[in-house]
PyMOL Python script that loads the backbone (N, CA, C, O; Angstrom):
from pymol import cmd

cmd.read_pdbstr("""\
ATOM      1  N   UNK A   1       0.841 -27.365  14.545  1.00  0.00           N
ATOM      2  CA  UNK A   1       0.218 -26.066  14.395  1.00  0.00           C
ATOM      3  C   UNK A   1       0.849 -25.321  13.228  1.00  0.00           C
ATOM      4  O   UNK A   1       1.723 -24.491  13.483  1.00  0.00           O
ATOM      5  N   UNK A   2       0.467 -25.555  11.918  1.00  0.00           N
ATOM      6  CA  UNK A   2       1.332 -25.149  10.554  1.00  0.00           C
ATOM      7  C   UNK A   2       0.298 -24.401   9.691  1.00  0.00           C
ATOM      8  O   UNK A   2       0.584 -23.462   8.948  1.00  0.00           O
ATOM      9  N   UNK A   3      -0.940 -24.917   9.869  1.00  0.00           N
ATOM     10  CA  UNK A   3      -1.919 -24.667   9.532  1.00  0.00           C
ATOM     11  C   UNK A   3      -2.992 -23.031  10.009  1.00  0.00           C
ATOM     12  O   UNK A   3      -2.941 -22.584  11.154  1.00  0.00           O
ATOM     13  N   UNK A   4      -3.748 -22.460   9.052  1.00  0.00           N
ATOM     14  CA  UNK A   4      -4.938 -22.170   9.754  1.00  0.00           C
ATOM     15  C   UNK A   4      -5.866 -22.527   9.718  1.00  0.00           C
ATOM     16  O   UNK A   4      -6.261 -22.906   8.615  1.00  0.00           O
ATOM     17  N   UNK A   5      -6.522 -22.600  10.553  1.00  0.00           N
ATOM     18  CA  UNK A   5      -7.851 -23.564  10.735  1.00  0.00           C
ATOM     19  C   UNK A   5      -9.105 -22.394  11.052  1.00  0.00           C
ATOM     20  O   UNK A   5      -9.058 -21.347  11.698  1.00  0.00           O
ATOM     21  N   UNK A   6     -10.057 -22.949  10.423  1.00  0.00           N
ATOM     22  CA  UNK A   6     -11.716 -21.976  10.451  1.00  0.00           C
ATOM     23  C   UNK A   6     -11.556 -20.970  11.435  1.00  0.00           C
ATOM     24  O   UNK A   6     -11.794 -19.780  11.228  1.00  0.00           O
ATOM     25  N   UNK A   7     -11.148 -21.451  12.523  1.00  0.00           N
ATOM     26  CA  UNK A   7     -11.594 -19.996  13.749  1.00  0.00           C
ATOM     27  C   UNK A   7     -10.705 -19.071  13.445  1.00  0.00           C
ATOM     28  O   UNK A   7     -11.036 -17.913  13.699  1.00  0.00           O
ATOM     29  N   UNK A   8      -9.159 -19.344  12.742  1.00  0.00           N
ATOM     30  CA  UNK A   8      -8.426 -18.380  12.367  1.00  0.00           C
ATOM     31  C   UNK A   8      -8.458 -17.740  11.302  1.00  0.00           C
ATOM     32  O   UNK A   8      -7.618 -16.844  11.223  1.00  0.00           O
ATOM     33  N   UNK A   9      -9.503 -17.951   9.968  1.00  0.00           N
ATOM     34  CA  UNK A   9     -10.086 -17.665   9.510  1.00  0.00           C
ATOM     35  C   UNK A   9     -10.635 -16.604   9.460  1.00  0.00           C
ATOM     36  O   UNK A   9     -10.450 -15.554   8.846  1.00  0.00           O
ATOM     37  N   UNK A  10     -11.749 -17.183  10.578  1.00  0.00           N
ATOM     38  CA  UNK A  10     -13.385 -16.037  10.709  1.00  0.00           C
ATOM     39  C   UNK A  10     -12.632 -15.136  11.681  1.00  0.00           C
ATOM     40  O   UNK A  10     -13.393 -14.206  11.950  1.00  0.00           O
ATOM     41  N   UNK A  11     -11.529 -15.004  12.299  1.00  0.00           N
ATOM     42  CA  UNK A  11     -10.939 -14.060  13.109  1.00  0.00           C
ATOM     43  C   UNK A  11     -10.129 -12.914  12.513  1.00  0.00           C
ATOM     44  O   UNK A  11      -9.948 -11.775  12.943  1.00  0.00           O
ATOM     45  N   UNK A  12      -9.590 -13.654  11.162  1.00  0.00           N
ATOM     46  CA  UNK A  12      -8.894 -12.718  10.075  1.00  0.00           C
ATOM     47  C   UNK A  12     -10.055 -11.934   9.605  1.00  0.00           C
ATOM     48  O   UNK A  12      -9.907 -10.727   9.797  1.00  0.00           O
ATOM     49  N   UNK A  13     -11.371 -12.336   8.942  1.00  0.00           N
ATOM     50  CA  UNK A  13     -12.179 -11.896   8.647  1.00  0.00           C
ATOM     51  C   UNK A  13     -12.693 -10.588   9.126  1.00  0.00           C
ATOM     52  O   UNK A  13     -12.917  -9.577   8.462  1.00  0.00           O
ATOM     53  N   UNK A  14     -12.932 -10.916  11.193  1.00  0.00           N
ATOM     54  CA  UNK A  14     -13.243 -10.016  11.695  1.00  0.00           C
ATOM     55  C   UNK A  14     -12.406  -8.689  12.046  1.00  0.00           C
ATOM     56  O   UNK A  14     -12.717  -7.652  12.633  1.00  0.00           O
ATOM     57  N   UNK A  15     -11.137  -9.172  11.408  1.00  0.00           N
ATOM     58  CA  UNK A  15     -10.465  -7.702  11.762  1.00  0.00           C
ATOM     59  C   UNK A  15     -10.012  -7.037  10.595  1.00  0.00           C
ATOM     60  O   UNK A  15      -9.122  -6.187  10.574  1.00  0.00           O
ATOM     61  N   UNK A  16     -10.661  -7.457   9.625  1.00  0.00           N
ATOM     62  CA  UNK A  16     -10.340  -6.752   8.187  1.00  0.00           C
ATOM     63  C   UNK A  16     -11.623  -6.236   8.005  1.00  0.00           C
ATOM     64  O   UNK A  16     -11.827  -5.259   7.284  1.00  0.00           O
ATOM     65  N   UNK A  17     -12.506  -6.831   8.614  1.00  0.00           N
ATOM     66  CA  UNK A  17     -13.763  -6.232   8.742  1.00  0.00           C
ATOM     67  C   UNK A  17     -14.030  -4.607   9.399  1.00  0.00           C
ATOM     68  O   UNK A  17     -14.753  -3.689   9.013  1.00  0.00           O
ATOM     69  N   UNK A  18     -13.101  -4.737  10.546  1.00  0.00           N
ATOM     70  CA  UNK A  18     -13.110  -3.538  11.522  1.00  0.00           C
ATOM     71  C   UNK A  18     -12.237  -2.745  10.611  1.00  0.00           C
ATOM     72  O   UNK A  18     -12.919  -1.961   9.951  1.00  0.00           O
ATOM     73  N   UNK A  19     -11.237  -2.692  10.404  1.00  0.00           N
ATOM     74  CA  UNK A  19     -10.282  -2.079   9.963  1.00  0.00           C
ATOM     75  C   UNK A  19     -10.865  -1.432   8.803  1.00  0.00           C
ATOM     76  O   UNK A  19     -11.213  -0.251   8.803  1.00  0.00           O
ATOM     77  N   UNK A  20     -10.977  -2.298   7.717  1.00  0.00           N
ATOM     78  CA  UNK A  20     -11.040  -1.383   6.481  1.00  0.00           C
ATOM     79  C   UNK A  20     -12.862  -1.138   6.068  1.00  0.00           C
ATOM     80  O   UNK A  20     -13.234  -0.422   5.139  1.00  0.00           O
ATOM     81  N   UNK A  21     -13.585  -1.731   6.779  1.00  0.00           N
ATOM     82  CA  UNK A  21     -15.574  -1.582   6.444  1.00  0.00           C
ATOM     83  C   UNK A  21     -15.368  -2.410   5.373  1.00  0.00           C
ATOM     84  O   UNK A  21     -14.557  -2.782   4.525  1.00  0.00           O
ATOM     85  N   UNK A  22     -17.074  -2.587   6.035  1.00  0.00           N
ATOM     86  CA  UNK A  22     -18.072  -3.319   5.085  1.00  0.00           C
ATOM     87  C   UNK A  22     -17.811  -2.875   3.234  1.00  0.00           C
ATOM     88  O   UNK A  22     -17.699  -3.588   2.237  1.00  0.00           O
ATOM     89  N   UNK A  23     -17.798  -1.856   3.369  1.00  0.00           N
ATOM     90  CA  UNK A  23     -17.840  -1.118   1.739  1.00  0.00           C
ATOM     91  C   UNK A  23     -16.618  -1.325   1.046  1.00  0.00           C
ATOM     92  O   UNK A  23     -16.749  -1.721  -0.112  1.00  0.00           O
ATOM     93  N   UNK A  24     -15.315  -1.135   1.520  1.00  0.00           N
ATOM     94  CA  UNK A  24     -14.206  -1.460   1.328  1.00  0.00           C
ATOM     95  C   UNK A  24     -13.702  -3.235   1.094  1.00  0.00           C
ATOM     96  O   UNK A  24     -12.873  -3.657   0.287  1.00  0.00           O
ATOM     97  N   UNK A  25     -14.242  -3.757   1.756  1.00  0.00           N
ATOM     98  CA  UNK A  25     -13.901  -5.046   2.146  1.00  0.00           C
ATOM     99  C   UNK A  25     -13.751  -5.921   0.664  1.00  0.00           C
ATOM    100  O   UNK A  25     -12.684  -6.503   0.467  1.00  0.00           O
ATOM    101  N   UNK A  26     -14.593  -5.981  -0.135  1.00  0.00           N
ATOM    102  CA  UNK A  26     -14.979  -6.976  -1.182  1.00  0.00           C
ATOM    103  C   UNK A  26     -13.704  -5.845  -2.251  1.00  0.00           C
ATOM    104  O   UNK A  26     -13.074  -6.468  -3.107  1.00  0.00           O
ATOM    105  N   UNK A  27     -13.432  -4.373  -2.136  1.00  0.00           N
ATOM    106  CA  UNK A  27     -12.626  -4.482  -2.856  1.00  0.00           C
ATOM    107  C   UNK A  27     -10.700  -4.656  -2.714  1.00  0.00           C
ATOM    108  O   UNK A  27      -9.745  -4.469  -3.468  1.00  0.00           O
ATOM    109  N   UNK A  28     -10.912  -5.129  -1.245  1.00  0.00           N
ATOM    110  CA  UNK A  28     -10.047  -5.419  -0.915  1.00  0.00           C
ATOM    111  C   UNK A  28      -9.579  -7.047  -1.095  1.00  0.00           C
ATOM    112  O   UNK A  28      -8.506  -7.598  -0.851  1.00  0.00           O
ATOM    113  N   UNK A  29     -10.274  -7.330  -1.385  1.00  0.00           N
ATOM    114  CA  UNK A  29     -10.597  -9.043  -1.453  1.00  0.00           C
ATOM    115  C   UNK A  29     -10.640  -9.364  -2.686  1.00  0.00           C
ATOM    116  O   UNK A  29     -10.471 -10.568  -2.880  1.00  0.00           O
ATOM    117  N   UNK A  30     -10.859  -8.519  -3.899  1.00  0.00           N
ATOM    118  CA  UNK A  30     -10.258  -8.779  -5.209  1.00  0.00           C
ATOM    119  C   UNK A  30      -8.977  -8.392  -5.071  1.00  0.00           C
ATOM    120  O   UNK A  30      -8.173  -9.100  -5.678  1.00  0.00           O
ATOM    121  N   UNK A  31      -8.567  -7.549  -4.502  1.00  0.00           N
ATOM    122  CA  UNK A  31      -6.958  -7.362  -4.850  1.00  0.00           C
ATOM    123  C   UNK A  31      -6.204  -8.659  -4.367  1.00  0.00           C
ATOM    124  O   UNK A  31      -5.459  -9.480  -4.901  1.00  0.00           O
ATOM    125  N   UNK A  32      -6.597  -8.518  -3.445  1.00  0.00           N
ATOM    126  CA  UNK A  32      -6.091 -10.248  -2.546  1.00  0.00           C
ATOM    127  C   UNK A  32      -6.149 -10.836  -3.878  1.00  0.00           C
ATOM    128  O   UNK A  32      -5.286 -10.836  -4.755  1.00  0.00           O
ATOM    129  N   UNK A  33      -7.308 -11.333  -3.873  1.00  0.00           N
ATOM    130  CA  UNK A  33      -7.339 -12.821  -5.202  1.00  0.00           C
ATOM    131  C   UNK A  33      -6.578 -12.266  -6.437  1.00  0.00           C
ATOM    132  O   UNK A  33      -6.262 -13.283  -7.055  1.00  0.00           O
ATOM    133  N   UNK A  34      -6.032 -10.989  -7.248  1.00  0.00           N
ATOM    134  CA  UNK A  34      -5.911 -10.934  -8.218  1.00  0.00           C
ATOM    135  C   UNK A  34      -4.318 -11.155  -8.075  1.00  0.00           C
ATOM    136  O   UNK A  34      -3.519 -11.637  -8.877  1.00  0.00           O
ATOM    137  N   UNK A  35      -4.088 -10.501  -6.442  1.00  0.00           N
ATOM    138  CA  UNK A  35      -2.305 -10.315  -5.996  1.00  0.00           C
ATOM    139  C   UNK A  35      -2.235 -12.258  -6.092  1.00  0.00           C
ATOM    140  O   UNK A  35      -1.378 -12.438  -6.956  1.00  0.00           O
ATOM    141  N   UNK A  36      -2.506 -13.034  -5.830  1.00  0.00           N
ATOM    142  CA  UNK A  36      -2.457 -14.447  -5.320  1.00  0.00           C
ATOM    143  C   UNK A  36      -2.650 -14.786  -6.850  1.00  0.00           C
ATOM    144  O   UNK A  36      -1.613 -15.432  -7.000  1.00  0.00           O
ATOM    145  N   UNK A  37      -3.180 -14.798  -7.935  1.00  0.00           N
ATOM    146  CA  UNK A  37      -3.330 -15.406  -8.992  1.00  0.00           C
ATOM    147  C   UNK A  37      -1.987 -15.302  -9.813  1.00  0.00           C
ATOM    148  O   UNK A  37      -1.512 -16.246 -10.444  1.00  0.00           O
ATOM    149  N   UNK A  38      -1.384 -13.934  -9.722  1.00  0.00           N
ATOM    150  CA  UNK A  38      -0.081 -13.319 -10.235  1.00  0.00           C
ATOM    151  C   UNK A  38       0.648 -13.922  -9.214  1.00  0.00           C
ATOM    152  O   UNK A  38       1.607 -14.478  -9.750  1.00  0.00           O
ATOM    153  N   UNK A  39       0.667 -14.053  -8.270  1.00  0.00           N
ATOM    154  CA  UNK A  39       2.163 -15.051  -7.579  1.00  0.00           C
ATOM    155  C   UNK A  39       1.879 -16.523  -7.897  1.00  0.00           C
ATOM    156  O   UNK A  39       3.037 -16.940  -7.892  1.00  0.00           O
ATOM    157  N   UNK A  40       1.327 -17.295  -8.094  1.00  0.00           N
ATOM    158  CA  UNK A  40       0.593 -18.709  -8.259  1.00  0.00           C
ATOM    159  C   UNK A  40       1.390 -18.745 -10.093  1.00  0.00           C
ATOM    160  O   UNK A  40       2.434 -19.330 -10.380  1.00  0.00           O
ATOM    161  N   UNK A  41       0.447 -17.892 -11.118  1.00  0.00           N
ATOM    162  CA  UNK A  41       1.637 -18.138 -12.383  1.00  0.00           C
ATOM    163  C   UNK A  41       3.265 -18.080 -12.591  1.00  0.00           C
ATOM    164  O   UNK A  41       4.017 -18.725 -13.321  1.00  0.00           O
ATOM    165  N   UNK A  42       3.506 -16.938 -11.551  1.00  0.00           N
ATOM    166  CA  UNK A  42       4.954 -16.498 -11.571  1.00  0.00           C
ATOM    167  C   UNK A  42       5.600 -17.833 -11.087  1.00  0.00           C
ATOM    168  O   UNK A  42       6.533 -18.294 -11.743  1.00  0.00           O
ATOM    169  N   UNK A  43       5.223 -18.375 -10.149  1.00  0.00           N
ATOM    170  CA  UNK A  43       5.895 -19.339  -9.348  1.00  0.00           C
ATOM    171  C   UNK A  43       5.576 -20.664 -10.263  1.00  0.00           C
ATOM    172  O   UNK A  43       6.362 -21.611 -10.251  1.00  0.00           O
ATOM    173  N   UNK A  44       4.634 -20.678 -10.890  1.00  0.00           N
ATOM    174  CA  UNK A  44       4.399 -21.692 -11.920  1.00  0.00           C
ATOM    175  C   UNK A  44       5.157 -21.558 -13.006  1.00  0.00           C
ATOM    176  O   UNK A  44       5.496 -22.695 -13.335  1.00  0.00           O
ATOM    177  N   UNK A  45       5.542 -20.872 -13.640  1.00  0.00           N
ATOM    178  CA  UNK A  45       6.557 -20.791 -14.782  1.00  0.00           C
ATOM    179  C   UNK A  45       8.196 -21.015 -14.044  1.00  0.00           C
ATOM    180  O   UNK A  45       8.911 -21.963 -14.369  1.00  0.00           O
ATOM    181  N   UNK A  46       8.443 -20.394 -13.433  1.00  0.00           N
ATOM    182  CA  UNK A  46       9.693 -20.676 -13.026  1.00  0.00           C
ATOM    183  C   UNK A  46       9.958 -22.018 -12.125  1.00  0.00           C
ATOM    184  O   UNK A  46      11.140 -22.225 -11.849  1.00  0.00           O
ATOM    185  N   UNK A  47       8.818 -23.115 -11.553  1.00  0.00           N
ATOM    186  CA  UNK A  47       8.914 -24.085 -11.359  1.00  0.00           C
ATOM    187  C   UNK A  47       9.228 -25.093 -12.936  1.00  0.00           C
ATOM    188  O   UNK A  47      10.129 -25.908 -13.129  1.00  0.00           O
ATOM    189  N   UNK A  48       7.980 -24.601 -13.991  1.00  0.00           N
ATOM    190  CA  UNK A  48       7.968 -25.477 -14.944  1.00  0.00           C
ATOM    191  C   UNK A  48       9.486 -25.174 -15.368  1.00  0.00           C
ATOM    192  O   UNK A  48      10.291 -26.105 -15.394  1.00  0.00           O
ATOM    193  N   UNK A  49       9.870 -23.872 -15.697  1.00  0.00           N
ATOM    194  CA  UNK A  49      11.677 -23.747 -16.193  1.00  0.00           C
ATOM    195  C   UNK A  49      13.203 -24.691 -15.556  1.00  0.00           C
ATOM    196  O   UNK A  49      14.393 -24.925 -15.772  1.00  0.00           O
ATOM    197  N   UNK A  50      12.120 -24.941 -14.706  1.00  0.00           N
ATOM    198  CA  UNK A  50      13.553 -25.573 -13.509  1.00  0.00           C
ATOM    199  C   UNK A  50      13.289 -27.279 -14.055  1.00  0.00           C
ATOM    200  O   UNK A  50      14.158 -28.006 -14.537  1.00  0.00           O
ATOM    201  N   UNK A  51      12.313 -27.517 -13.894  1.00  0.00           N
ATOM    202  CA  UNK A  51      11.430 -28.866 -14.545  1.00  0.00           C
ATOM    203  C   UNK A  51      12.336 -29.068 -16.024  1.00  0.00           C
ATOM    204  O   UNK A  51      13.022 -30.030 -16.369  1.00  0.00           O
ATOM    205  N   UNK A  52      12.159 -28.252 -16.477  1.00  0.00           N
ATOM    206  CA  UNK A  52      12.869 -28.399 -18.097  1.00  0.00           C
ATOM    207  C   UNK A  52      14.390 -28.752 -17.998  1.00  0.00           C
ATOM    208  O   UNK A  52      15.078 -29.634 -18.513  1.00  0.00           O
ATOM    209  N   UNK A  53      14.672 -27.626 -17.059  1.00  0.00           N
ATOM    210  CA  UNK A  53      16.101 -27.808 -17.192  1.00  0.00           C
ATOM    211  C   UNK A  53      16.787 -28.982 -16.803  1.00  0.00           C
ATOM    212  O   UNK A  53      17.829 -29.319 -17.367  1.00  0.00           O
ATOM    213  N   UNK A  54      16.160 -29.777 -15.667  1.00  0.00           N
ATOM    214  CA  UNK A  54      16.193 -31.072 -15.412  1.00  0.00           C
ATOM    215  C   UNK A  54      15.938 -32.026 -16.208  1.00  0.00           C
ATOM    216  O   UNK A  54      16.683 -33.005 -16.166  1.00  0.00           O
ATOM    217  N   UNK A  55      14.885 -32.006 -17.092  1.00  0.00           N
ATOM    218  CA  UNK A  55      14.934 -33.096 -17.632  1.00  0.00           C
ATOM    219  C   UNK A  55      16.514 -32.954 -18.995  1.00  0.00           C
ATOM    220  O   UNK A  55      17.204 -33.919 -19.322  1.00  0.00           O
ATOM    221  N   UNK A  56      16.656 -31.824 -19.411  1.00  0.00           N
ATOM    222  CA  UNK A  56      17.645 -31.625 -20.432  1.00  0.00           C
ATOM    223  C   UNK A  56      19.035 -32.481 -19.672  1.00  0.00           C
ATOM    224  O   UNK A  56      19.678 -33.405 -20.169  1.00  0.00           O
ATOM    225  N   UNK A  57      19.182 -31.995 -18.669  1.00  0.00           N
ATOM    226  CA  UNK A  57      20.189 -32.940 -17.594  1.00  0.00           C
ATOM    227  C   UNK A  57      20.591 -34.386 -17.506  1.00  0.00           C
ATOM    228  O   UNK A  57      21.523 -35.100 -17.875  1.00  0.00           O
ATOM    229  N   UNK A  58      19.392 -34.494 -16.807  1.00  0.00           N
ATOM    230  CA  UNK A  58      18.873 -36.120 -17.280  1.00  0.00           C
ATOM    231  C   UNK A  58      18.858 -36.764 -18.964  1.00  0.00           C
ATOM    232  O   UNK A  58      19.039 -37.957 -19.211  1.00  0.00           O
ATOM    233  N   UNK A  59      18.676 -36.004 -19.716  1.00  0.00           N
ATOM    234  CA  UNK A  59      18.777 -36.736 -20.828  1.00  0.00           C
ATOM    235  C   UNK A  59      20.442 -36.701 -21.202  1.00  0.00           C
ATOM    236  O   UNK A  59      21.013 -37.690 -21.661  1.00  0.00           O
ATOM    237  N   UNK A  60      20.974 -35.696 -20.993  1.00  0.00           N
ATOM    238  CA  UNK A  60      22.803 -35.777 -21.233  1.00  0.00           C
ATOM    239  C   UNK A  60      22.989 -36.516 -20.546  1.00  0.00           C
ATOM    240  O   UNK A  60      23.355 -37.458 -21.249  1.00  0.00           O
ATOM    241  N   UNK A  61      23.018 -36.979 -19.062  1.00  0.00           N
ATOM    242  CA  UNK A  61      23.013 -38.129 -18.351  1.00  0.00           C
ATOM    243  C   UNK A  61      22.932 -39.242 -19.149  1.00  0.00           C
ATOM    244  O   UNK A  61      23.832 -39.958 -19.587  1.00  0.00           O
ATOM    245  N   UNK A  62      21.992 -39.287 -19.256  1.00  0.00           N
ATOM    246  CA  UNK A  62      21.571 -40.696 -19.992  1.00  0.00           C
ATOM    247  C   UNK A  62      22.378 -41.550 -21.148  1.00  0.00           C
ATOM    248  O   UNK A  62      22.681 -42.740 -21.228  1.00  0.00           O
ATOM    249  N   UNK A  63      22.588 -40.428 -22.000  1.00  0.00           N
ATOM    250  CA  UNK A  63      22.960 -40.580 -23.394  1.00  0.00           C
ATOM    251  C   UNK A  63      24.535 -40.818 -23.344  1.00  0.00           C
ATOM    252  O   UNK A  63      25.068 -41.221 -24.378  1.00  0.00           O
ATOM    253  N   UNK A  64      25.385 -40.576 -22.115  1.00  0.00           N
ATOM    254  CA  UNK A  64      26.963 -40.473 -21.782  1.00  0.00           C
ATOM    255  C   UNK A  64      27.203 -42.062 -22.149  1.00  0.00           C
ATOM    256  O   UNK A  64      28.329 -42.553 -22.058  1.00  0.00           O
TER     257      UNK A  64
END
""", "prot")
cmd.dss("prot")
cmd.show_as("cartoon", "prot")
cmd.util.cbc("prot")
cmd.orient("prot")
């Protein structure tokens, strides 16, 4: 149980539904996607930095 699965989903759905309305909803749901696009690069650059730094490692390794 790590996962959410569809019914937990359409259940999130329905209470963001109640909570914030119909009218509200879609602009709440760009912020979502725009907040998630900005953590997704952030975490992508500082993965690729760590990536680099490893291979620089590995190559002094190598070359000993």
């Amino acid at each position: 149980m790590t996962g959410i699965g569809a019914s937990g989903i359409v259940i999130i759905g329905i209470v963001a539904l109640v909570m914030f309305g119909p009218k509200k909803l879609p602009e709440l749901g760009r912020a979502v996607g725009s907040t998630l696009k900005e953590f997704r690069e952030g975490t992508k650059g500082i993965i690729e930095d760590q990536d680099s730094k490893e291979g620089i490692l590995i190559k002094k390794d190598v070359n000993k």
